[in-house]
N, CA and C of each residue as an Amber inpcrd file, in Angstrom:
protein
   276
-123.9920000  18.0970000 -18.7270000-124.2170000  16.6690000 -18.6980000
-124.9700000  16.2490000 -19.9630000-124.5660000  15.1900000 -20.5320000
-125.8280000  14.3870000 -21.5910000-125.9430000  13.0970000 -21.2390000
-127.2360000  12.6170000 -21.1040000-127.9680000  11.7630000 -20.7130000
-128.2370000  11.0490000 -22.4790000-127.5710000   9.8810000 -22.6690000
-128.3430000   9.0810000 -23.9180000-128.5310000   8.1610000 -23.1740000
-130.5370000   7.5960000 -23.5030000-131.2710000   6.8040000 -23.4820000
-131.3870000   5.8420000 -24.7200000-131.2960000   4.5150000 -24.6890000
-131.6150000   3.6470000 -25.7630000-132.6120000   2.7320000 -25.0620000
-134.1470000   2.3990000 -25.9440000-134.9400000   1.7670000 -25.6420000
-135.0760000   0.6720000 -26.6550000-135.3030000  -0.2180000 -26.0760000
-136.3750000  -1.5460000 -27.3120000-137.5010000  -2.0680000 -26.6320000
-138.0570000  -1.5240000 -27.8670000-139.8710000  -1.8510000 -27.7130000
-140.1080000  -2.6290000 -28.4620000-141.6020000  -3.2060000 -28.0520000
-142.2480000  -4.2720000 -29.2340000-143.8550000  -3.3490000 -29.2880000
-144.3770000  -3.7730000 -30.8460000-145.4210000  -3.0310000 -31.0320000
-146.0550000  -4.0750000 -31.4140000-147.2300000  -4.2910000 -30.3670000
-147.8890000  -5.8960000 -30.4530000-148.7400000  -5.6790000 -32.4250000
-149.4130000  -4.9320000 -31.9900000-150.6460000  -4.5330000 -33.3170000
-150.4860000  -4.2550000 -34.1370000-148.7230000  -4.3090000 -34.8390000
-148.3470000  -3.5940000 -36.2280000-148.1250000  -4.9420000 -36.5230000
-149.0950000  -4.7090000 -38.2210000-149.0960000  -6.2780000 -38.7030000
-148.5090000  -5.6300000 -40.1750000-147.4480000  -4.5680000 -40.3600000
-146.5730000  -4.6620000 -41.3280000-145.9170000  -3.0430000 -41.1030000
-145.1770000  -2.3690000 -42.0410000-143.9110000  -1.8420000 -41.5510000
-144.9090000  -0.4830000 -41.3900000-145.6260000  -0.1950000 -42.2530000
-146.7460000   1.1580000 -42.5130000-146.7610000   1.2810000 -41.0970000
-147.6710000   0.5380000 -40.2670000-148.3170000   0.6800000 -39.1260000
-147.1650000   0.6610000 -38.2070000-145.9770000   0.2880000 -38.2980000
-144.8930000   0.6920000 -37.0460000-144.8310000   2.1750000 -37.3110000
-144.4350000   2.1960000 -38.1970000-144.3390000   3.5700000 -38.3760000
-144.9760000   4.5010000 -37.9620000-146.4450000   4.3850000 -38.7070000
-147.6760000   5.2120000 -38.0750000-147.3290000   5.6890000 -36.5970000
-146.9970000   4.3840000 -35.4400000-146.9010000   4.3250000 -34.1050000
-145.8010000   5.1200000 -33.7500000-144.4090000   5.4560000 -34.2380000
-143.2790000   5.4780000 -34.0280000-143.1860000   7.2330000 -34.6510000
-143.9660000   7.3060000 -35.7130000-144.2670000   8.7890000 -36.1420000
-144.7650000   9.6060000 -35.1540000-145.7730000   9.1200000 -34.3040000
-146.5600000  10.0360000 -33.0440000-145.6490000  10.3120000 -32.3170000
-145.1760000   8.7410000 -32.0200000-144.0670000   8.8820000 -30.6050000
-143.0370000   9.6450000 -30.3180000-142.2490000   9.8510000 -31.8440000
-141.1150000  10.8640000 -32.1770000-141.5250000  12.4890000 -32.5500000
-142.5410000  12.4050000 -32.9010000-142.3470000  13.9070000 -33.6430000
-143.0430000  14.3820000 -31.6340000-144.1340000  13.6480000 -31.2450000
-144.0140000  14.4500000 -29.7930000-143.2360000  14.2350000 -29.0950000
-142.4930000  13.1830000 -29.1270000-140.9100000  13.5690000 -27.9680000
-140.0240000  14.7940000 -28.5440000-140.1140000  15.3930000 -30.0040000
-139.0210000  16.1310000 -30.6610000-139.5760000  17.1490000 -29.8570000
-141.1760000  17.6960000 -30.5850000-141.3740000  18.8900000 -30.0750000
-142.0700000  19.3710000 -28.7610000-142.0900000  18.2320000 -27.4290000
-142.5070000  18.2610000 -25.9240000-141.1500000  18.9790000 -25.3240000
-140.3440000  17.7780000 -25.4860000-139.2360000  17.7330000 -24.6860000
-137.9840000  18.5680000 -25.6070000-137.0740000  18.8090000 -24.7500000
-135.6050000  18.9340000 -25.4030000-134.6170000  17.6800000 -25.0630000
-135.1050000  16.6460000 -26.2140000-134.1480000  16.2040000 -26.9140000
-134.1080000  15.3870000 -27.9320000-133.0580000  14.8830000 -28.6860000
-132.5790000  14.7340000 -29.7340000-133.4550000  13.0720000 -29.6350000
-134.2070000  12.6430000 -30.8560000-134.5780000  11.2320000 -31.2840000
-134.1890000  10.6800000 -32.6560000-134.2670000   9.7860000 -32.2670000
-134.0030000   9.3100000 -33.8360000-134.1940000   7.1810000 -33.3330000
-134.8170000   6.4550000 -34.2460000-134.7350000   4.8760000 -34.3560000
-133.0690000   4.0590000 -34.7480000-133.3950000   3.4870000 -33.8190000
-131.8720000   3.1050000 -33.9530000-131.4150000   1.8520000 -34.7740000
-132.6440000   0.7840000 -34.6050000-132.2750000  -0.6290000 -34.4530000
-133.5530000  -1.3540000 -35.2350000-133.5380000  -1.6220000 -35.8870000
-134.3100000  -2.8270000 -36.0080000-135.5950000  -2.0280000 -37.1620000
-135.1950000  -1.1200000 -38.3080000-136.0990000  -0.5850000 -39.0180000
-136.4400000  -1.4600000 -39.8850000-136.0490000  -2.4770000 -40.2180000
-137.2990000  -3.6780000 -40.7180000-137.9530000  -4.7100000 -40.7830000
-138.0390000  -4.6360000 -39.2030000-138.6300000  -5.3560000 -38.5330000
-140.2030000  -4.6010000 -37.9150000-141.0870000  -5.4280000 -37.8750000
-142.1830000  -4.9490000 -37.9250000-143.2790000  -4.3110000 -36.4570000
-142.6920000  -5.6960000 -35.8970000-143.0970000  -5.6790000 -34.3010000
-141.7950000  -5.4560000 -33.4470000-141.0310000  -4.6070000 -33.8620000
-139.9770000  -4.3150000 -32.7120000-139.3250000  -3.5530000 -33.7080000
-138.2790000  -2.2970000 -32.2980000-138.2570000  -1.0180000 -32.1580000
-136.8040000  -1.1360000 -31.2920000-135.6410000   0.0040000 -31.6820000
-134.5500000   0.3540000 -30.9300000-134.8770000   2.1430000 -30.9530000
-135.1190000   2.3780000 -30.1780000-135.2440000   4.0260000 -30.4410000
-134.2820000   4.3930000 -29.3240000-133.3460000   5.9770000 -29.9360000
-132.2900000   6.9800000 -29.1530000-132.4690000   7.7530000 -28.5820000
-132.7820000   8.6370000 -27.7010000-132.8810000   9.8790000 -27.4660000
-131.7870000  10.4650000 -26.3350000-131.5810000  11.5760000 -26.4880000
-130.1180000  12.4990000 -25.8830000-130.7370000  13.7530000 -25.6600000
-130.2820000  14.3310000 -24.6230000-130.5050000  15.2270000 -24.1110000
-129.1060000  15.7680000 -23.5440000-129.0540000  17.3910000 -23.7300000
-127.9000000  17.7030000 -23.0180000-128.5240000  18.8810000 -21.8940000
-127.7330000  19.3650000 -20.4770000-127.5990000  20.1920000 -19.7610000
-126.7850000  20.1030000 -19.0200000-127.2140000  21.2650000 -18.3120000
-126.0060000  21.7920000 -17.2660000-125.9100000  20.9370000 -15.9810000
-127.3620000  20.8770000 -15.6970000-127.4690000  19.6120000 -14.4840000
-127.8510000  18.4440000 -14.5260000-127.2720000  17.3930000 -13.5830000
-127.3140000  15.6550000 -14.0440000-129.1080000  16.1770000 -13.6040000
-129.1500000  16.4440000 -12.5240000-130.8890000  16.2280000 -12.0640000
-131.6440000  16.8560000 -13.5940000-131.7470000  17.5170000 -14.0110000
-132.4760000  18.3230000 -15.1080000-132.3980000  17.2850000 -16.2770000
-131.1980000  16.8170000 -16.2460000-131.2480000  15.8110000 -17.7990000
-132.2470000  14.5950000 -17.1740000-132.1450000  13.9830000 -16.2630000
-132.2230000  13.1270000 -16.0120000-133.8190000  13.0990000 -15.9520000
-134.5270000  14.2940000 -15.2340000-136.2740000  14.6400000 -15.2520000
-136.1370000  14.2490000 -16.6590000-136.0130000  15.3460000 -17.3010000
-135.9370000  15.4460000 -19.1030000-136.4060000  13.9290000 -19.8130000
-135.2660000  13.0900000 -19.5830000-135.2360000  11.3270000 -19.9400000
-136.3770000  11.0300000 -19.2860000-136.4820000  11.5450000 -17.9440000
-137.3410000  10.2320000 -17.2560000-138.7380000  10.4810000 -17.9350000
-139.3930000  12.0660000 -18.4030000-140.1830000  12.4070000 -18.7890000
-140.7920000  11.9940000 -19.9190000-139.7750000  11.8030000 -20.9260000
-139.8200000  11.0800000 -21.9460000-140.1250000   9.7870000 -22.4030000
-139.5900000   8.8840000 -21.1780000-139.5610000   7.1310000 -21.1160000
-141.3630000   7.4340000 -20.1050000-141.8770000   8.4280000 -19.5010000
-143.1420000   8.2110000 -19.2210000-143.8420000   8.4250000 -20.3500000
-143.7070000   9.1400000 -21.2560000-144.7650000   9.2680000 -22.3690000
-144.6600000   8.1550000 -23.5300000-143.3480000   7.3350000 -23.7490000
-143.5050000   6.1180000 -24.3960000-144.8620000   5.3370000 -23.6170000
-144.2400000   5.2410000 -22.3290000-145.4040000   4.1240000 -21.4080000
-146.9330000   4.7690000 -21.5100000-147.0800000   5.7540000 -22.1690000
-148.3460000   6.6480000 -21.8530000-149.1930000   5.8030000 -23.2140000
-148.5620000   5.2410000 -24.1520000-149.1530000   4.8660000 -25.3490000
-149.1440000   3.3100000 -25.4620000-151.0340000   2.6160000 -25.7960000
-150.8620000   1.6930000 -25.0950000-150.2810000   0.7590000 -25.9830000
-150.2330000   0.7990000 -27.5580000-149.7210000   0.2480000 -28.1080000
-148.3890000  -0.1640000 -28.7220000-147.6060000  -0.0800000 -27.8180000
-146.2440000   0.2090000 -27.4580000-145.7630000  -0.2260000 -26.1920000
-145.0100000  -1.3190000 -26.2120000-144.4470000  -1.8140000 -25.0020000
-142.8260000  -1.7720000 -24.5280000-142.3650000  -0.9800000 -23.7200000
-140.7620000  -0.4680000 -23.8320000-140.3570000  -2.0400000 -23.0010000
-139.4670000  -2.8530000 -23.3420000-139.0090000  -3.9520000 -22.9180000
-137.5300000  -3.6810000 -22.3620000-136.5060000  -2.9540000 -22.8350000
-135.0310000  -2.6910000 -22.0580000-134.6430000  -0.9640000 -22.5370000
-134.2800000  -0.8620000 -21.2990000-133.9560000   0.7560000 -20.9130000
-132.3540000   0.5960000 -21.0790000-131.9100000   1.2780000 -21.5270000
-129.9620000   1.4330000 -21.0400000-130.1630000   3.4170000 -21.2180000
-129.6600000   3.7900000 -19.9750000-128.6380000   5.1360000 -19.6780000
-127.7350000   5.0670000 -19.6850000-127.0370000   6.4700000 -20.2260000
-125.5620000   6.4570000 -20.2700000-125.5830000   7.7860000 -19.9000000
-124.9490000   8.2940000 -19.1850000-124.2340000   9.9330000 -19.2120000
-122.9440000   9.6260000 -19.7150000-122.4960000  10.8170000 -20.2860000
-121.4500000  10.7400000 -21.2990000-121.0460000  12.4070000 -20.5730000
């Protein structure tokens, strides 16, 4: 099974592109190396206060991908400066 997640966030406190980043640097390099799966920003890289971020995950079981994602979309919410506004799943 692969589970792709697409999120858009807004980052109230980034008052130019440095500081999204800063935020979006934490967020990704610990979703790369917590979890197994694939990230990358999707949407909206120059824009300052808002965020499209990807992440994919593949396995053998829908339940296992699906912990995996859900695990992931909890540690966005874990950071307070960062607000996830629309979720879309897809299994593929």
């Amino acid at each position: 099974m692969i589970a792709s997640v697409e999120v858009e966030c807004l980052i109230y406190d980034a008052h130019s592109l440095k500081e999204k980043r800063s935020v979006l640097r934490r967020i990704l390099t610990r979703a790369h190396n917590e979890y197994n799966v694939a990230v990358a920003e999707l949407d909206h890289q120059d824009v300052w206060q808002r965020t499209g971020l990807g992440f994919v995950t593949v396995s053998s079981d829908k339940v296992q991908a699906e912990k995996e994602i859900n695990r992931v979309l909890a540690m966005i919410d874990s950071f307070p400066e960062i607000e996830r506004t629309t979720t879309n799943l897809e299994w593929l």
